[in-house]
Structures are given as structure tokens and as C-alpha cells.
C-alpha positions in Angstrom: -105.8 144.9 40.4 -106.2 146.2 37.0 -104.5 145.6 34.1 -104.7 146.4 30.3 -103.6 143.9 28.1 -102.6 144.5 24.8 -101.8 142.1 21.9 -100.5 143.0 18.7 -103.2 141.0 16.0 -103.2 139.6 11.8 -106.0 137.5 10.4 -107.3 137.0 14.3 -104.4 135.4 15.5 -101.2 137.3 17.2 -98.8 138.9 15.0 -95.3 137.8 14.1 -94.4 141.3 13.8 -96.5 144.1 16.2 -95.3 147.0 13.5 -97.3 145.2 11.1 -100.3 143.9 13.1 -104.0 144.9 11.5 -104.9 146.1 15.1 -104.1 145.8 19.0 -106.5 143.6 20.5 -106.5 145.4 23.9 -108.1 144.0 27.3 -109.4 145.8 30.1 -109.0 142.9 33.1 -110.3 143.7 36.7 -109.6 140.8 39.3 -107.7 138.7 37.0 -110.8 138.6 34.7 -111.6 140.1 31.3 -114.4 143.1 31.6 -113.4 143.9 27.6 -111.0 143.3 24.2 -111.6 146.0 21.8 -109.7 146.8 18.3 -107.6 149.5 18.5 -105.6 150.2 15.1 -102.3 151.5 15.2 -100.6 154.7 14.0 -98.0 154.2 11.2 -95.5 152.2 12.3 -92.4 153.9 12.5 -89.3 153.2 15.4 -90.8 154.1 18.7 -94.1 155.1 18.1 -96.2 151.6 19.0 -94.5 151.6 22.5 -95.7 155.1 23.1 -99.3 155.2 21.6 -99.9 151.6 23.5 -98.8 153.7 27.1 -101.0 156.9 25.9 -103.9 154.2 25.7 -103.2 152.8 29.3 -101.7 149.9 28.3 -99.4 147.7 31.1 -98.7 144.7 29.8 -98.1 143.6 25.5 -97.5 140.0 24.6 -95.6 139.2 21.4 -94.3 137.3 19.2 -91.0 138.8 18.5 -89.4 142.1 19.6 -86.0 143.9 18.8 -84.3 144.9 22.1 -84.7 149.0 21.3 -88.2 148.3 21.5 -87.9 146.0 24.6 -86.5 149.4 25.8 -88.7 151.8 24.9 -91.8 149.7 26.3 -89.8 149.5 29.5 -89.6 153.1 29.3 -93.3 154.0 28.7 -94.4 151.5 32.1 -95.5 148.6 29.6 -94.3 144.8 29.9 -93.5 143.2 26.9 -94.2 139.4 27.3 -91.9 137.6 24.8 -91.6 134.7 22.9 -96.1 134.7 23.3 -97.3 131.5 20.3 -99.8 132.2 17.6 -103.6 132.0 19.3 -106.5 134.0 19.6 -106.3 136.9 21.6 -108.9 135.8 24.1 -107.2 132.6 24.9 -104.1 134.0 25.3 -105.3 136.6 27.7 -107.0 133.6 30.0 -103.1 131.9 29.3 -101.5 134.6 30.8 -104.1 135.3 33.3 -103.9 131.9 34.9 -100.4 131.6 34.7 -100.8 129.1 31.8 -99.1 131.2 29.1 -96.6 129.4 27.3 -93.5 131.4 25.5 -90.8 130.5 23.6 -87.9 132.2 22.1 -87.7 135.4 21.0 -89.2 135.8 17.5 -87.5 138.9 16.0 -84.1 139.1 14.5 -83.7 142.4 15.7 
């Protein structure tokens, strides 16, 4: 199975906040294992326009920190995943986390 994996990034650890990440690390993973993470820089953020541009790039699955419940939505909408509550780490080794089942989340980070 195929997956992309996408995970919003600041400073090379995941962001708080994907509307105010530096990039998307985003993962192409055949067979549960990662082929390749490249950089991929948002568009302005603005309501709505992360969850579509992540879809348009092939994107299934986004862990995060925090999300507001519209956006929750809108991922929903576009066929993308939203993993919640995902801890402040690399991008690599959160990818093997969740890949393994090892992925640890918490609560909800946003307030919105």
C-alpha cells in the first residue's frame, strides 16, 4: 500500500501550528517503508487552503500538533487524515512512529 505522509515542520521539528510551519516534510512510503521526505513549502496560509494544496500534492495522511475542528473538516473533505495530538520530533522518526504503530499522541494542541 502506498501512502504519503505529510508533516507540517519549524526549526526541524513538527510544528505547533501547520499555518505557520517553514515547510511540509512530505513522505512517499511504499510497503510501510519510506522511499522519500522532501520539503515542500506552503502557499500563504489562509482558512482552507493547506488542506487543499496538501490533497493536490497527493497527500493521505498529516500528523499534527494541533488543529481547529473546520480544518479537521476540510482535511476530511479533501481524502487526507489528520493524526492529532502527534509530539514535537523529527519528521523521520515520527514517520517510523506511525509506521510501526509506535506513534504516540496526545491531546489536541490548538485552541481552535
Amino acid at each position: 500500500m502506498e501512502q504519503r505522509i505529510a508533516i507540517p515542520v519549524v526549526n526541524g521539528l513538527l510544528s505547533d501550528h501547520f499555518g505557520h510551519c517553514q515547510y511540509f516534510a512530505v513522505a512517499d512510503v511504499v510497503d510501510g517503508k519510506i522511499q522519500e521526505i522532501k520539503e515542500e513549502v506552503p502557499p500563504p496560509h489562509e482558512p482552507g487552503v493547506i488542506p487543499k494544496w496538501l490533497s493536490s500534492k497527493g497527500v493521505n495522511v498529516v500528523l499534527v500538533g494541533g488543529i481547529g475542528q473546520k480544518a479537521v473538516t476540510l482535511f476530511n473533505q479533501f481524502g487526507v487524515t489528520p493524526v492529532i495530538g502527534v509530539p514535537k520530533n523529527a519528521p523521520e522518526e515520527l514517520i517510523k512512529d506511525y509506521l510501526n504503530g509506535q506513534l504516540v499522541t496526545g491531546e489536541n494542541q490548538c485552541s481552535h
